[in-house]
C-alpha positions in Angstrom: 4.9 18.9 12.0 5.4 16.8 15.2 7.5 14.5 13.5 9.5 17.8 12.4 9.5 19.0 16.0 11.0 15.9 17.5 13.5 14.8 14.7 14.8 18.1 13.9 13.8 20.7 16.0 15.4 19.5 19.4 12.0 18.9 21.4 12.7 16.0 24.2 10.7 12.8 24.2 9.3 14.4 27.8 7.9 16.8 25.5 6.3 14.4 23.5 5.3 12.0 26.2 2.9 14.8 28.2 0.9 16.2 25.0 0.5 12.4 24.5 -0.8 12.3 27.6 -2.7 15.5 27.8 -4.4 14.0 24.1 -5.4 10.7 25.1 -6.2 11.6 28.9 -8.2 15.3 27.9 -8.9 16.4 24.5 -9.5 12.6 22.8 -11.9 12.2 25.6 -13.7 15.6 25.6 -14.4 15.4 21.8 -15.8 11.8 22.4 -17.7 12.6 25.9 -19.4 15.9 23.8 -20.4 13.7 20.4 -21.7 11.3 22.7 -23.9 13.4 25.1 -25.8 13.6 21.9 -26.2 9.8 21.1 -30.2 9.6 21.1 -30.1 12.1 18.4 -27.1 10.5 16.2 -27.9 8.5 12.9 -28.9 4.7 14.4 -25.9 2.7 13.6 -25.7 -1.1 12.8 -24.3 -2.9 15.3 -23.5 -5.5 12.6 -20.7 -3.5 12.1 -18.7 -5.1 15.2 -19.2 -8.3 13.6 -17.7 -7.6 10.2 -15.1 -5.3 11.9 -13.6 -8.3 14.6 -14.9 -11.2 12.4 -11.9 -10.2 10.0 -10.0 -9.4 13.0 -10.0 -13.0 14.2 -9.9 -14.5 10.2 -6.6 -11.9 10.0 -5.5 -13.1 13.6 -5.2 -17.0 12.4 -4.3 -16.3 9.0 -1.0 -14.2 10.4 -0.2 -16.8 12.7 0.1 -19.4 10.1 2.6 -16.9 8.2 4.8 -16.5 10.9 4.9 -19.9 11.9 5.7 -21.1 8.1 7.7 -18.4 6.3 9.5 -17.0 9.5 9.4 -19.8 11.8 8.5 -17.8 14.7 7.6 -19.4 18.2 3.9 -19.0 19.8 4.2 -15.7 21.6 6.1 -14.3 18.8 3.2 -15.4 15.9 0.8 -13.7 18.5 2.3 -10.4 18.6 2.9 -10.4 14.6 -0.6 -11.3 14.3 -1.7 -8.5 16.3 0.2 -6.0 14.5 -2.0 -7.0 11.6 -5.0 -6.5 13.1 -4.9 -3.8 15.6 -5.3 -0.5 14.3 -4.2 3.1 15.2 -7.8 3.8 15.9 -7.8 6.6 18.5 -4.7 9.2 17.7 -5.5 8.7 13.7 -8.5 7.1 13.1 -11.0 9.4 15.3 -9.6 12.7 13.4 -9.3 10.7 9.6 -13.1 9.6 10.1 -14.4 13.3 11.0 -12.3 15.1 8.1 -12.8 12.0 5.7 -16.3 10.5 6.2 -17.9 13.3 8.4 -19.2 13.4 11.5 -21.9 10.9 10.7 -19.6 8.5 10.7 -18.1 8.8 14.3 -20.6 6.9 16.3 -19.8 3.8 14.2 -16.1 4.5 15.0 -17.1 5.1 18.8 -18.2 1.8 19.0 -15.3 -0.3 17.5 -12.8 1.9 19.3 -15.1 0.7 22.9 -14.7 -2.7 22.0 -11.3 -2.9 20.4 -9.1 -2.5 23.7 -11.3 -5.1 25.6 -11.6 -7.8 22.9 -8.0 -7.4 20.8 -5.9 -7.3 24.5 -8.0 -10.1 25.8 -6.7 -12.3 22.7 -3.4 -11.3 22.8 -3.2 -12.0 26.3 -5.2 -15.1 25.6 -2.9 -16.5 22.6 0.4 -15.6 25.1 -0.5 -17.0 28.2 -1.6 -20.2 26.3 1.6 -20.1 24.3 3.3 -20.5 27.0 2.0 -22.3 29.9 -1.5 -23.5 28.4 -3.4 -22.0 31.0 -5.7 -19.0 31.0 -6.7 -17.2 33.9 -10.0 -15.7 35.2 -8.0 -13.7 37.2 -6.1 -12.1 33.7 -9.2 -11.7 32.1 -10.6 -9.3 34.9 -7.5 -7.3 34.7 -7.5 -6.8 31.4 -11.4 -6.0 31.3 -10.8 -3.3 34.2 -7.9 -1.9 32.4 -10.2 -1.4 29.4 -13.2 0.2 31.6 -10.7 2.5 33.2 -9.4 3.7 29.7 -10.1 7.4 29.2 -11.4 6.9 25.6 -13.8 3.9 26.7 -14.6 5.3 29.5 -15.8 8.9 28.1 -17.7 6.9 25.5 -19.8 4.8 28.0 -20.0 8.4 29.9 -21.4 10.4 27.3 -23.8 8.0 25.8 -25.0 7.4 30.2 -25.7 11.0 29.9 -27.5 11.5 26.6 -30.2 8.7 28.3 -31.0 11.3 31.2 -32.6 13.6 29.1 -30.5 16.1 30.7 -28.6 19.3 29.0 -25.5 20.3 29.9 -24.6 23.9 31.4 -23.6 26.5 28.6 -20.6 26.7 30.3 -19.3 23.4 30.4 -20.4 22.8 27.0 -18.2 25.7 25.7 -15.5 24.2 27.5 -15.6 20.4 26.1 -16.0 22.2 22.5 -12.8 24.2 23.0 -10.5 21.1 24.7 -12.5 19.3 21.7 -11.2 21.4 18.9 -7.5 20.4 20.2 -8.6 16.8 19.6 -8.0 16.4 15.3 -4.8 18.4 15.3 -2.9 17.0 18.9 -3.3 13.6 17.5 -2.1 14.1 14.4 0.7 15.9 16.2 1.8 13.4 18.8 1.4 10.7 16.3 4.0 12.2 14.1 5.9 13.0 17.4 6.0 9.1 18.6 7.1 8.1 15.3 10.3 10.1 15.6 11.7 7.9 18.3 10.9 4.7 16.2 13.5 3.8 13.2 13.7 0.8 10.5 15.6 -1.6 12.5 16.5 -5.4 12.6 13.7 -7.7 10.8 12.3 -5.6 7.9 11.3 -8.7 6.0 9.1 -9.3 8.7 7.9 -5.7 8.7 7.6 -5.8 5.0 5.1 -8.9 5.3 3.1 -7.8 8.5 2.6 -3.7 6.8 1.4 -5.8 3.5 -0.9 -7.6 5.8 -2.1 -4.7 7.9 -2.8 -2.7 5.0 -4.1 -4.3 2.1 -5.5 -7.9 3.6 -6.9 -6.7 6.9 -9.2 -3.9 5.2 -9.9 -6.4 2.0 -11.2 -9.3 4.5 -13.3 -6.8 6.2 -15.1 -5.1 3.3 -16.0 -9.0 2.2 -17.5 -9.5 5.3 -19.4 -6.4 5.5 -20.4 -6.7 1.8 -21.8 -10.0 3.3 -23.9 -8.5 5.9 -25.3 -5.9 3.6 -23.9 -3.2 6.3 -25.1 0.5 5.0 -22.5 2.3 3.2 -21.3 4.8 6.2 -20.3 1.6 8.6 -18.9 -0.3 5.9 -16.7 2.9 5.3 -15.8 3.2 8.7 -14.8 -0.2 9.3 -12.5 -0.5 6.2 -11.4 2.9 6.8 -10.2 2.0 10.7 -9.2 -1.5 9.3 -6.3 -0.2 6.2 -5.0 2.2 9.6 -1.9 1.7 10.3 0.1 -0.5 13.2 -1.3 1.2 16.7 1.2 2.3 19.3 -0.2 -0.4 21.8 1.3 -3.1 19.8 4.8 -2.0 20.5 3.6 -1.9 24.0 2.6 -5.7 23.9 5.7 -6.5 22.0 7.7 -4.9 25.0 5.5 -6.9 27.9 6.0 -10.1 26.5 9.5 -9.3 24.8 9.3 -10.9 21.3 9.6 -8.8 18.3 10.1 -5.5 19.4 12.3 -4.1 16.1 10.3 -5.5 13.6 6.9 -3.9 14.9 8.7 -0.7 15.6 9.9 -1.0 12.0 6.6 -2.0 11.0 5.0 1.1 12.9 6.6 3.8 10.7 6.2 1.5 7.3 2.7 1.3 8.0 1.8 5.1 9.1 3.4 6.4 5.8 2.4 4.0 3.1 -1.0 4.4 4.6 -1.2 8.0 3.7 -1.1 6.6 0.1 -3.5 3.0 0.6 -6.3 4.5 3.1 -7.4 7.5 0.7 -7.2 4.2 -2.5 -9.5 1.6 -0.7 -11.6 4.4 0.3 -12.1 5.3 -3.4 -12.3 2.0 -4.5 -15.6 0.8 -1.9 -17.2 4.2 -3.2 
């Protein structure tokens, strides 16, 4: 439907760019803030998950790199942003709504806490692998922007709000409860919405081969490393779900943003943005099937 909206039905990317806003700033937040005022009560969740979840982040991270250098012989920063684009996951506008209609409520706390730490570690190694790429020298002083950045995020931050709250022992008013469980409701369908909406403004450009090789990656090797690794750790069957689930997602939005900061492949991830988003319709629901 939003793609519909914005291809075909004449809606302009202003449109599109304030119920993003509204969805990440309000109704993403409110559904996380009110599942999380709860947290004492939620299922315990394994923490082991964040290891199997980044550990084949980081095994995907180098293994990219070493295909971009060889079969597309790609300088540093550009091998850094195809990396990423293998790795980091459209976790917020499709994977929050796909884990409560697929796995079920029980399932969100485990994707609360990858999505808290996803922002904070992935853009600290991007801008880790850049900066080095090109001058070999890190900074203290990026590091602490990029964790404030994160802190500030709406979605973090309502997280780390909500599960504060639920350590009070304190209830919230009727009335504000009501409220965060009707801006909550919006949550599912407005991402699914703007997502559809943003992708209208991508197209297949220059460097499909590229795109081709980084959506293979992204949806089939990224999700296959991580169920090895959580097979490894023994992880319960609802965070193993969750984190193969978030990991076969397709190419987030916040790649294209890196791929605009540092200016290196900008049409391929575009490309690689609508590739990914609808063979995953068809890939997700398989590996889902396949780990039980």
């Amino acid at each position: 439907m939003g793609y519909a909206l914005s291809r075909w039905g004449g809606w302009p990317k202003a449109v599109s760019d304030a119920l993003t806003r509204f969805t990440f700033s309000v109704a993403i937040p409110a559904f996380l803030f009110r599942l999380m005022i709860d947290f004492r009560a939620l299922p315990p969740v394994d923490a082991r998950l964040l290891i199997a979840y980044f550990g084949g982040s980081l095994v995907m991270f180098a293994v990219s790199r070493i295909v971009a250098a060889r079969a597309f012989a790609m300088d540093g920063v550009s091998q850094t942003i195809f990396a990423m684009g293998t790795i980091f996951s459209n976790n917020v506008l499709l994977g929050i709504p796909l884990a409560k209609i697929i796995l079920g409520d029980a399932s969100l706390p485990a994707v609360s806490l990858v999505v808290v730490f996803n922002s904070l570690i992935l853009w600290t190694l991007v801008t880790v692998s850049v900066e080095w790429a090109r001058n070999r020298d890190v900074s203290l002083r990026g590091f602490a922007i990029t964790a404030r950045s994160v802190v500030l995020n709406p979605v973090v931050s309502s997280v780390l709000l909500g599960i504060a709250f639920s350590f009070t022992g304190l209830s919230m008013p009727r009335i504000a409860t009501e409220t965060l469980g009707l801006m909550s409701q919006a949550a599912v369908p407005m991402s699914l919405i703007v997502l559809g909406m943003g992708l209208a403004e991508y197209g297949i450009g220059e460097g499909v081969v590229p795109s081709i090789v980084l959506s293979l990656l992204k949806l089939v090797a990224a999700p296959l490393v991580v169920y090895a690794i959580a097979r490894a750790l023994s992880l319960p069957t609802i965070e193993t779900q969750a984190v193969v689930m978030l990991a076969s997602l397709p190419v987030g939005a916040n790649v294209y943003i890196m791929a605009r900061q540092f200016g290196a492949l900008q049409a391929p991830v575009a490309t690689s943005l609508v590739l990914t988003t609808a063979l995953a319709a068809l890939t997700t629901p398989l590996l889902l099937v396949a780990i039980g």
